[in-house]
N, C-alpha and C positions, 0 to 999 in steps of 0.2 A: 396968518397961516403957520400950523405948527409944523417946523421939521422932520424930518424922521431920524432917529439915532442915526441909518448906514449915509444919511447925509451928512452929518455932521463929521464924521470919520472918512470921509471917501470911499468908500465903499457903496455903490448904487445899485449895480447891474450884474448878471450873472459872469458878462464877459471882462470884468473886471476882476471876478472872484477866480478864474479862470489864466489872470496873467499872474495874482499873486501866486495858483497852484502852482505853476510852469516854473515861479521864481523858488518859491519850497520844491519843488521836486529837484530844480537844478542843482540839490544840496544833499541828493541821496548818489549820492559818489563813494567810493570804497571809503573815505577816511570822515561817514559820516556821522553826525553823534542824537544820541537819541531825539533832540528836540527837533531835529530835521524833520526825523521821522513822524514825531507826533503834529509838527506842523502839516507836513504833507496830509496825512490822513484825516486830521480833522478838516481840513480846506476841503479836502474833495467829496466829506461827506456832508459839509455844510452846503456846498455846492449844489449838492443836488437836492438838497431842501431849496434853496435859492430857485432853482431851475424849474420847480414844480410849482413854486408860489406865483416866482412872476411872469409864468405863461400860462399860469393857471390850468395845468394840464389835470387830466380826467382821464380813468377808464386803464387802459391797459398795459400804455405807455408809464404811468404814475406807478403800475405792479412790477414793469422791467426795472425802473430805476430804481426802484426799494428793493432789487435783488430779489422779488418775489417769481417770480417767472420769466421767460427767455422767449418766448411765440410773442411777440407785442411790439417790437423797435421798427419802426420806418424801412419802406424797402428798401432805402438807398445806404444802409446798416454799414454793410462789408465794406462799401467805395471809400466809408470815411479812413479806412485803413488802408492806407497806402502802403507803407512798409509792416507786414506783418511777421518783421523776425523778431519782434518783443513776444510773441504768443508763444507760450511752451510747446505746443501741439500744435502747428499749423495744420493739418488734417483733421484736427477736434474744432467743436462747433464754438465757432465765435463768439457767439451768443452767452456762450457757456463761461467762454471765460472773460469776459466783460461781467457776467453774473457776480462771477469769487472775486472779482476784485473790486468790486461795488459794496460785496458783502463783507469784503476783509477790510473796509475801510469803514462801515458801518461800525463792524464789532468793536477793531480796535480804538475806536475813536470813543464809543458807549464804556470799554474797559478803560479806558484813561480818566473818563469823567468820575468813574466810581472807585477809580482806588485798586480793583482787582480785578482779574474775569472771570465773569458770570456765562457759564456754558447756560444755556437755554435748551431748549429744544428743537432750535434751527438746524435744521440738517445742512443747512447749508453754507454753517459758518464755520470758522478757521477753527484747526483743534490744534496747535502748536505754531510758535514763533520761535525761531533759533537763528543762532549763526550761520550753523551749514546745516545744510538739507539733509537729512537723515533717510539715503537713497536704498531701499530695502528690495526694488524688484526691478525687473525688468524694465516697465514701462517710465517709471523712475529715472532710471540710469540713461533712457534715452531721451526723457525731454526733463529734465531736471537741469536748470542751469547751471554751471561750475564758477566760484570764485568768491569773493568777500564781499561782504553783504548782510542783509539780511532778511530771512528767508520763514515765508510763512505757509503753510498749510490747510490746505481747507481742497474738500474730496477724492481725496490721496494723490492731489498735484500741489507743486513746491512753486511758488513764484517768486522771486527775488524783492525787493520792492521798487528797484530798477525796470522791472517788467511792469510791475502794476504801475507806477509812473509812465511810463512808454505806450501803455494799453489806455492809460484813463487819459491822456491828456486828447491824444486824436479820437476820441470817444466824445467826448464835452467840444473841441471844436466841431466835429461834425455836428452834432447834436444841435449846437447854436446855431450853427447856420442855417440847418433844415429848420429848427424853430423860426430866425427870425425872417424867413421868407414866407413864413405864414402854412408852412404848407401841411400842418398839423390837425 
């Protein structure tokens, strides 16, 4: 019987990919340095190729987690967030930002592979990565994080990557659970 490479390296199952994201994200703290970040965002967007393969998911659920649309996630969506002060907007739809931070982890993870980034025609991906958040209006200055970090953009909202860590990890534990109760 021939092994599979993620055997050979430990790496098997989604919820393994899932303790290494939790141990990269525990490394986006103010004094973090870029490899943190490219590890974080590549884990979580490997992740979710992981999560589609080995549940073999189909249909509409497989268009949410490719950040293709937001109507598709399991009713029991919201419960998995329990503490919701990582969301910039807590009165904007969830959905929505679980979407940019699925797709900011996409993009940046496709820009690292290639050397530079390639704007597309995804409207729905990040158009600036900076230090600080470049708070130009209103809506901005009130749900715009404040402090050190680093700070990306995508549909004129700012997410720290501290946010998008805080939003994707009880995203993916929820996710796994309702997966592995079958109830998909």
């Amino acid at each position: 019987m021939k092994k599979s490479l993620a055997f050979l390296y430990g790496l098997n199952y989604p919820r393994q990919l899932l303790e290494k994201m939790k141990i990269d994200g525990g490394s986006l703290e103010p004094n973090f340095e870029w490899t943190d970040v490219f590890n974080f965002v590549v884990t979580a967007a490997v992740l979710n190729e992981w999560v589609i393969k080995f549940y073999e998911l189909k249909g509409t659920l497989v268009e949410c987690l490719k950040a293709e649309r937001v109507d598709g996630y399991p009713e029991p969506f919201e419960r998995w967030f329990v503490d919701k002060s990582c969301f910039p907007n807590k009165n904007f739809d969830l959905k929505e930002q679980v979407r940019d931070c699925l797709s900011i982890c996409f993009h940046v993870c496709n820009a690292s592979k290639h050397y530079h980034w390639r704007r597309s025609g995804d409207s729905h991906g990040p158009t600036t990565i900076e230090r600080d958040p470049q708070v130009k209006d209103w809506y901005q200055y009130f749900f715009t994080k404040a402090g050190p970090g680093l700070f990306v953009k995508i549909n004129d909202r700012y997410y720290s990557m501290t946010q998008i860590r805080d939003i994707l990890i009880p995203f993916y534990e929820g996710l796994l659970e309702y997966l592995d109760r079958g109830e998909q």
